[in-house]
C-alpha positions as CSV (number, residue, x, y, z in Angstrom):
1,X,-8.7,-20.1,-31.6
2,X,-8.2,-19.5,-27.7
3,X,-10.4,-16.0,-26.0
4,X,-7.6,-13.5,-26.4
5,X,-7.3,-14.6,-30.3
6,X,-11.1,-14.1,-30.9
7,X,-11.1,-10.6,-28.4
8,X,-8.6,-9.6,-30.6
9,X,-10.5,-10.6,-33.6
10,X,-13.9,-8.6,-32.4
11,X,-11.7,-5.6,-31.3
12,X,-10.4,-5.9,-35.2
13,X,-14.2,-5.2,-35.8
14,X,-14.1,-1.8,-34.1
15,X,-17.7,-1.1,-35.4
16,X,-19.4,-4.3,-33.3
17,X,-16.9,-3.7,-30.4
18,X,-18.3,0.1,-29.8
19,X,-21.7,-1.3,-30.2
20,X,-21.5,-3.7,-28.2
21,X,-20.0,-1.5,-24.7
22,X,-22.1,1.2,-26.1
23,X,-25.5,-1.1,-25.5
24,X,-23.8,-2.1,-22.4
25,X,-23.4,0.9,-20.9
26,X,-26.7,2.6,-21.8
27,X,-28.7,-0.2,-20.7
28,X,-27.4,0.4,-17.2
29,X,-28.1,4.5,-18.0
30,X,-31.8,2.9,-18.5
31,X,-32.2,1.0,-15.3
32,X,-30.2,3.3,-12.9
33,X,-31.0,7.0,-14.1
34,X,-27.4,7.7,-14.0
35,X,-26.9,10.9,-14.8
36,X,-23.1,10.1,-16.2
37,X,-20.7,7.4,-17.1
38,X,-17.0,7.4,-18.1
39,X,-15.2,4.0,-19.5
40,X,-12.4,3.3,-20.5
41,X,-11.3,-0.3,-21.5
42,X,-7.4,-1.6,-21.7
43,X,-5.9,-4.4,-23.7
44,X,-2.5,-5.5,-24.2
45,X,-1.6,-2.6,-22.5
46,X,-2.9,0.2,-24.1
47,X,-6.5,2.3,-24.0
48,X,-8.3,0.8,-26.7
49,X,-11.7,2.5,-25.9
50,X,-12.7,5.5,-23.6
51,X,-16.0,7.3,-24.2
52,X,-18.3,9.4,-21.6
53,X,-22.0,9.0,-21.8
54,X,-24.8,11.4,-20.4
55,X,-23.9,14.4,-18.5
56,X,-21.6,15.6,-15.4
57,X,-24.4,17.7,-14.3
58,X,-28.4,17.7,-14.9
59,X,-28.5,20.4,-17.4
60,X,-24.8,20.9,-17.6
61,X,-21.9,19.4,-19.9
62,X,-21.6,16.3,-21.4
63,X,-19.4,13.6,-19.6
64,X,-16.2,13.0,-22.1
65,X,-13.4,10.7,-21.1
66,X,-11.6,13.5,-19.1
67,X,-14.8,14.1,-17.0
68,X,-13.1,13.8,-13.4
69,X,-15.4,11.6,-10.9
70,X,-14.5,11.2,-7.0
71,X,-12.9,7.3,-7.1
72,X,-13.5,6.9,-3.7
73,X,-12.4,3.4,-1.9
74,X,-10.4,2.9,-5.2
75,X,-7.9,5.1,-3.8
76,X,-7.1,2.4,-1.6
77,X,-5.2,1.1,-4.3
78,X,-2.5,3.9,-4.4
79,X,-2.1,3.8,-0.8
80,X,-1.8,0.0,-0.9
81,X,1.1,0.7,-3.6
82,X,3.0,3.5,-1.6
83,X,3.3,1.2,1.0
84,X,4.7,-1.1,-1.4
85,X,7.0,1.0,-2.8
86,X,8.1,1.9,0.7
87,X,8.8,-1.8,1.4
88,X,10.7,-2.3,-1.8
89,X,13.1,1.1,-1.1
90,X,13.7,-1.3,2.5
91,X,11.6,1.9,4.6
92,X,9.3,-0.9,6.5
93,X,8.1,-4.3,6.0
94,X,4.4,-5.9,5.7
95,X,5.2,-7.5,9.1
96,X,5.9,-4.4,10.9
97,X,3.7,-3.3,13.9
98,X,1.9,-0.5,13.4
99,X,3.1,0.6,16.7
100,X,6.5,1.3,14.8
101,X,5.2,3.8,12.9
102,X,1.9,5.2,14.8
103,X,2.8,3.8,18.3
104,X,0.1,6.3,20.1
105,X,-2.9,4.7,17.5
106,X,-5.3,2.1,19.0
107,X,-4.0,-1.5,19.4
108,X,-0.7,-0.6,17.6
109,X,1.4,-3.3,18.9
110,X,-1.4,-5.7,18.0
111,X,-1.7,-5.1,14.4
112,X,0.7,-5.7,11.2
113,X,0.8,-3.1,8.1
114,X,-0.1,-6.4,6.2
115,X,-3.3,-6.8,8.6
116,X,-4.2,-3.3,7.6
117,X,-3.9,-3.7,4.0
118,X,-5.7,-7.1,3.9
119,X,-8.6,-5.8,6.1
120,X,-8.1,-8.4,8.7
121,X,-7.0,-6.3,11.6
122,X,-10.2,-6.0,13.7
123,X,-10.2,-2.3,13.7
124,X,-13.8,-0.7,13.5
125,X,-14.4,1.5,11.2
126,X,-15.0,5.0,12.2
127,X,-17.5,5.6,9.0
128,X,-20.2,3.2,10.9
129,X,-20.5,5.4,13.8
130,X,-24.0,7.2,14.7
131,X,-24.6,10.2,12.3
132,X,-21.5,10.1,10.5
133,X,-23.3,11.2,7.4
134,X,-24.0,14.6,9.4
135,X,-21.1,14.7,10.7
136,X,-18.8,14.4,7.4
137,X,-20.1,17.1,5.6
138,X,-20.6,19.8,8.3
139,X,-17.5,18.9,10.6
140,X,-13.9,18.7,9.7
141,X,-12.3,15.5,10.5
142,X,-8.5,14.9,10.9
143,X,-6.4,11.9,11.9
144,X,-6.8,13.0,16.0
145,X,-10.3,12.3,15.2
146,X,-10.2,9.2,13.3
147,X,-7.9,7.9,16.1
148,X,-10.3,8.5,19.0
149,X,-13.1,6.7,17.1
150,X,-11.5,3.9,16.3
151,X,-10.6,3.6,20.2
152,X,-12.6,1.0,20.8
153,X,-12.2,-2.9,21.4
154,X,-11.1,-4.8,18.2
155,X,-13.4,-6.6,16.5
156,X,-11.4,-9.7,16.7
157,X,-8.1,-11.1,16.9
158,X,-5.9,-9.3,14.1
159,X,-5.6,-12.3,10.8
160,X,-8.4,-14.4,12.4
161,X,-11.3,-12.5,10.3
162,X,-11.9,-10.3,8.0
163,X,-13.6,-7.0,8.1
164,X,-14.3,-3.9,5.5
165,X,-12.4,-1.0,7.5
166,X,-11.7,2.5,6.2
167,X,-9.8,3.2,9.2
168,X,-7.0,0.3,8.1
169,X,-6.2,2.7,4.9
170,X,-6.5,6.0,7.0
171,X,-3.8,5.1,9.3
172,X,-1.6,3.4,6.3
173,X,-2.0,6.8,4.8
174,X,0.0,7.8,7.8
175,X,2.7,5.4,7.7
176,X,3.4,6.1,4.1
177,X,3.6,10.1,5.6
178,X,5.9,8.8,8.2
179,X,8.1,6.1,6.2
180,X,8.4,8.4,3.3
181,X,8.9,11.7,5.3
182,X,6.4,13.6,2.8
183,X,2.5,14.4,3.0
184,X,0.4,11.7,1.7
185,X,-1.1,13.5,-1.3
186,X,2.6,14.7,-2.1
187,X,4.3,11.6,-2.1
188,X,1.3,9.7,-4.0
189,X,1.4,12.9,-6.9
190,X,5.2,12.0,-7.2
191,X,5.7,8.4,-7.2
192,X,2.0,7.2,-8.7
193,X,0.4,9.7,-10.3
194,X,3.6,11.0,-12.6
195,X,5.0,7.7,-13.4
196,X,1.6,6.6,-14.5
197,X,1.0,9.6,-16.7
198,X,-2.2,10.2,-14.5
199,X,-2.1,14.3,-15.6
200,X,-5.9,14.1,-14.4
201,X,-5.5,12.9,-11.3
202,X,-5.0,14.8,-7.7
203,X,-7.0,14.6,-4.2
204,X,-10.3,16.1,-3.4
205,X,-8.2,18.7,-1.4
206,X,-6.0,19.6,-4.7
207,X,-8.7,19.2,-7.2
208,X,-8.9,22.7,-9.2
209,X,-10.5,22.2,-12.1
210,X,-14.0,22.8,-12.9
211,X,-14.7,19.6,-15.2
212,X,-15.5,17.8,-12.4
213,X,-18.9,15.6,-12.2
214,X,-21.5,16.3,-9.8
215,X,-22.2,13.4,-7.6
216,X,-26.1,12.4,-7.0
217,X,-27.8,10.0,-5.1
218,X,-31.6,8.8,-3.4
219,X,-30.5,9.2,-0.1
220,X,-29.5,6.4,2.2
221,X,-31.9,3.5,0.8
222,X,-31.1,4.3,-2.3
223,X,-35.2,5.2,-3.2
224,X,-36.7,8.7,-4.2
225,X,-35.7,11.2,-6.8
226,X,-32.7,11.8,-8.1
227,X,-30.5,15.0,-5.9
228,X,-27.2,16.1,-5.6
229,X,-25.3,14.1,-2.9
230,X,-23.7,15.4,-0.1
231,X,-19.9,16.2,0.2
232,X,-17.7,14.2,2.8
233,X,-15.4,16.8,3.4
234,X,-11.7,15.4,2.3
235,X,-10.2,15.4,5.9
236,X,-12.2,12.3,6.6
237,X,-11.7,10.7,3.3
238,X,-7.9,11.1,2.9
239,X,-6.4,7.9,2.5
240,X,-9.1,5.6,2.2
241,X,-11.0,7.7,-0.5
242,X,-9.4,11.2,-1.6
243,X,-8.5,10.7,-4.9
244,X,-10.7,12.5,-7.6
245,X,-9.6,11.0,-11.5
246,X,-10.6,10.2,-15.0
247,X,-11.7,6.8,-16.6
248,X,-8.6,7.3,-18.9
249,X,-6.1,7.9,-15.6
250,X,-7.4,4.7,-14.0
251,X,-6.6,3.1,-16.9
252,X,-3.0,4.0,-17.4
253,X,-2.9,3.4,-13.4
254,X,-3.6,-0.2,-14.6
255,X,-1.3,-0.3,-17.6
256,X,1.6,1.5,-15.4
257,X,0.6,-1.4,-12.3
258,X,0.7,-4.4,-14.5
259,X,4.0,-3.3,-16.2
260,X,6.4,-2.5,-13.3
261,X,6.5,0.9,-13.8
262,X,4.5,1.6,-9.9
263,X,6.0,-2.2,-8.2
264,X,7.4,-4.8,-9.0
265,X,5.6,-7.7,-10.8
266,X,6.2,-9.7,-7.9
267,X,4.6,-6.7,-5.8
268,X,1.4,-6.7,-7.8
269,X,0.9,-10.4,-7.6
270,X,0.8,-10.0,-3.7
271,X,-1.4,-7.4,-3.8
272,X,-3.9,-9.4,-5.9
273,X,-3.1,-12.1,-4.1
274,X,-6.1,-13.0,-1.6
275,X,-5.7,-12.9,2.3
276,X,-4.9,-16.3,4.2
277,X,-6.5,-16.5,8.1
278,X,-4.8,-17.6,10.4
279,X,-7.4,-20.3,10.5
280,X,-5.3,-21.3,7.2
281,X,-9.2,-19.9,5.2
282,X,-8.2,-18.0,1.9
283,X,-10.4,-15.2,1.8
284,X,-11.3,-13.2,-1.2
285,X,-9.5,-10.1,-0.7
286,X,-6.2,-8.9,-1.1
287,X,-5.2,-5.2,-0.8
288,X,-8.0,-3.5,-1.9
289,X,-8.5,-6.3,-5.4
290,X,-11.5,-8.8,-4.3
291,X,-10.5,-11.9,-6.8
292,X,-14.0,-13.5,-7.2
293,X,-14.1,-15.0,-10.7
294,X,-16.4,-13.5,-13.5
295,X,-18.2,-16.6,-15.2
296,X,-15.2,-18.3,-15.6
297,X,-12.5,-15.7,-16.2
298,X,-10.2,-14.5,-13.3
299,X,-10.5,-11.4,-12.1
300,X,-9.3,-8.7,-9.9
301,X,-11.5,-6.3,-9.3
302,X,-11.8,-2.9,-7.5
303,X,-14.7,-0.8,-5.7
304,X,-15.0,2.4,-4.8
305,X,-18.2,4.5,-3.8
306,X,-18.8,7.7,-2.4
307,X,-22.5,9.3,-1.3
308,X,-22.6,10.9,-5.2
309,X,-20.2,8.2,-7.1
310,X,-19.4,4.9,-8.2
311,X,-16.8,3.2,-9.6
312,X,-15.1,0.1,-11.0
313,X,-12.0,-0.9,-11.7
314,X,-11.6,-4.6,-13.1
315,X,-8.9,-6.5,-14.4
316,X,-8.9,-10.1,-16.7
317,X,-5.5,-10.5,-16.3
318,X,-5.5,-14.1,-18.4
319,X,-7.4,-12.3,-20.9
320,X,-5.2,-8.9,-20.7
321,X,-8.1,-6.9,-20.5
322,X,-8.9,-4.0,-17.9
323,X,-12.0,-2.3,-17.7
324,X,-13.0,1.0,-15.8
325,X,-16.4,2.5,-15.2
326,X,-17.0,5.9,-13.2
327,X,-20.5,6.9,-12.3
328,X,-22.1,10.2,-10.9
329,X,-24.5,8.5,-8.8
330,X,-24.2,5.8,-5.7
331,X,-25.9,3.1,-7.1
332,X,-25.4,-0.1,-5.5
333,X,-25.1,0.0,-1.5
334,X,-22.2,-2.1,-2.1
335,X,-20.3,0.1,-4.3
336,X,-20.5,-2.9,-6.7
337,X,-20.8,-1.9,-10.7
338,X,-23.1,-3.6,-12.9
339,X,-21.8,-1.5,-15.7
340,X,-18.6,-3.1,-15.9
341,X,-20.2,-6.4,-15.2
342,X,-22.1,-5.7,-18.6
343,X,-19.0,-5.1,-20.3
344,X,-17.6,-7.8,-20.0
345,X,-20.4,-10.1,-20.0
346,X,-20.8,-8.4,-23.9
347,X,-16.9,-9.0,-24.5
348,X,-17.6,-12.5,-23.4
349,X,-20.5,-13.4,-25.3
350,X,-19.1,-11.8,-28.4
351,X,-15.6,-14.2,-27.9
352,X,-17.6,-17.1,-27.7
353,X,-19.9,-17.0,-31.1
């Protein structure tokens, strides 16, 4: 019997498949002091688990599988897909200069929209600067300001390296405005969010409800005790990390990805699809999926972290699972999750007895 036969077999056994994420889950509760978790797991193309653990607030509510968490670099993945969907309606293509749409922006006429998605363009990003964790929550920001800060030299010549940048997604939120004619957080809530049923979903800016998590953290190093984290305010987040959701709407933003319902299938494979140097090196990243394996099984996996949040958004596609894990605390400096890691090292061991 191949993996997916047995998977199917254990999920048959829902009893041992809840225990089994359930352990998985709490045992990363035990060593992180996370206040909260939300997960939801896909297969075959539908939500075949979501549960919340711990609490959206010391003291407060109880997380639940609509618990909305800030996503953070994760949104990177919807702006990633307008752009797509802009190239497949013929309003720009991957190989455009920047300078086409944002011709005043730093080393415009340097860099292609397919350098900025595949973090190879050279462009610093404007979150390393000097006190930026000051200046976030105490100073609006705004594109003007993103633009002057990433005004320096390039890091190195666009496609020869690669480099994590926020301001690459930042300024492809502003060619999707542009190309689309329509405010980011409009044209995102139209053309993602409804077609993927994500009714849970906005940006930090549009976010209204008040079942939303409270994000924590141990300051910088990641040591002392537990305190609420600090808010980047959303004019500095925007494209590159705006997008407040639900365990259950990531999910059916997979389910909606993989189907054709947000690209084409053609479209997803390229963005899975890992970025080639001009060196001819295939690195491990392609717009905003890193593709490193996961003992053995493919994988395409996505981070996103914010001062107060985590999250994780990964993808077997050969074994047609997804699974999606949204924490109220920054755990790992990375923005890696060792929840979902522990999810599917479970599902793996249990498919292999």
């Amino acid at each position: 019997m191949n993996p997916s036969a047995i998977f199917a077999a254990v999920l048959a056994a829902s009893s041992l498949f809840t225990s089994l994420v359930n352990s998985a889950v709490k045992e990363r509760m035990a060593s992180t002091g996370a206040p909260g978790v939300s997960v939801a797991i896909v297969r075959a193309g539908r939500i075949v688990y979501a549960q919340g653990f711990g609490v959206g607030r010391l003291g407060g509510r109880t997380v639940d599988p609509d618990t909305r968490f800030e996503i953070g670099s994760l949104t990177k993945q919807f702006t990633a897909a307008a752009i797509l969907q802009l190239k497949e309606r013929r309003k720009l293509s991957l190989d455009d200069r920047l300078a086409k749409f944002v011709p005043q922006f730093p080393h415009a006429r340097e860099i292609t929209l397919r350098q900025l998605l595949n973090q190879t363009s050279g462009l610093p990003d404007f979150m390393t600067v000097n006190h930026f964790l000051h200046i976030s929550h105490s100073t609006p920001g705004g594109f003007s300001k993103i633009e002057r800060m990433a005004s320096g030299p390039l890091h190195f010549m666009p496609g020869s390296h690669w480099e994590y940048s926020n301001t690459n997604y930042i300024v492809l939120g502003r060619v999707v405005e542009i190309a689309s004619a329509q405010p980011y957080d409009t044209y995102v809530r139209d053309h993602v969010f409804t077609p993927a049923a994500m009714r849970q979903s906005s940006t930090i800016a549009g976010e209204r409800a008040l079942k939303r998590a409270t994000g924590y953290w141990r300051g910088l190093q990641m040591k002392g005790a537990l305190r609420p984290a600090p808010s980047t305010l959303e004019s500095w987040t925007w494209s590159a990390g705006d997008i407040v959701s639900t365990a259950g709407d990531i999910a059916r933003w997979d389910i909606a990805l993989e189907s054709g319902k947000i690209i084409s299938k053609a479209d997803f494979q390229l963005m899975t699809t890992p970025a080639r140097l001009s060196s001819g090196k295939i690195d491990d990243y392609g717009f905003h999926w890193w593709t490193d394996p996961q003992q053995g099984h493919r994988l395409f996996s996505g981070l996103g972290d914010t001062y107060g949040f985590s999250s994780a958004n990964d993808i077997f596609p050969d074994d047609d699972i997804a699974i999606i894990v949204l924490e109220n605390m920054a755990v790992n400096p990375d923005g890696s999750s060792d929840a979902a890691e522990g999810i599917a090292e479970a599902i793996f061991k249990a498919i292999q007895l």
